[in-house]
Residue, then its C-alpha position, 0 to 999 in steps of 0.5 A: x549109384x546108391x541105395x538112397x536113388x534106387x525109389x527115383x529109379x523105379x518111379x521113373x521106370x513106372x512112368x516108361x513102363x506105364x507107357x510102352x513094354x519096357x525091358x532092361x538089363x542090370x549095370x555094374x552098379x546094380x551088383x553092388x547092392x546085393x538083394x535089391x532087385x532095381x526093376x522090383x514094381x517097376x513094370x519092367x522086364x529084366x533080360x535074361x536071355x530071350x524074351x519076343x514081343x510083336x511091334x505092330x506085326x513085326x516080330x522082336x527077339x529081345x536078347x540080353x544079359x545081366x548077369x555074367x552066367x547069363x551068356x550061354x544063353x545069349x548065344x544060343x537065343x541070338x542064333x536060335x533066331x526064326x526067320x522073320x524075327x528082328x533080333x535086337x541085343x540090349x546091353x548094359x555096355x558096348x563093348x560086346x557089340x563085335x560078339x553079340x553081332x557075329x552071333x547074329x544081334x541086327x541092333x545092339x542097344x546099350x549104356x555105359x558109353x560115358x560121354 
């Protein structure tokens, strides 16, 4: 959570980038460094409302938030879902797990449980 880890941070994203799509939502900590994009170089797609990609025929609506102004479209992207789409939230914390699940998330993925 300092400036000095974020190059560790993206060559270890390259690595899962290198390997899989990969997609990411921004922390509480990334706010504290104002200008610095983490997922810069990385291969990694920031969440920022909705983005699908297909996983061996299945269609995957990725929804996510990393900034506050970002959750209208959370809402919308989550109920805007097609029939067949597995809708899978990613979180930077659960405790929007009862919301992002009424509004139609079938798997939440989050961080920031501490333990």
């Amino acid at each position: 959570n300092a400036p000095e880890g974020v190059a560790a941070f993206r060559a270890a994203f390259r690595a899962v980038a290198a390997a899989a799509p990969t997609f990411a939502v921004a922390g509480n900590s990334d706010a504290a460094f104002p200008g610095v994009d983490p997922f810069a170089g990385t291969g990694a797609r920031e969440l920022r409302g909705v983005d699908t990609i297909t996983v061996r025929g299945v269609p995957l609506r990725l929804v996510g938030a990393s900034r506050p102004g970002d959750w209208r479209r959370v809402r919308a992207a989550l109920r805007g879902a097609r029939a067949g789409e597995v809708v899978v939230f990613v979180a930077h914390t659960p405790d929007v797990v009862d919301d992002v699940t009424r509004w139609g998330a079938e798997l939440v993925l989050a961080g920031h449980t501490h333990g």
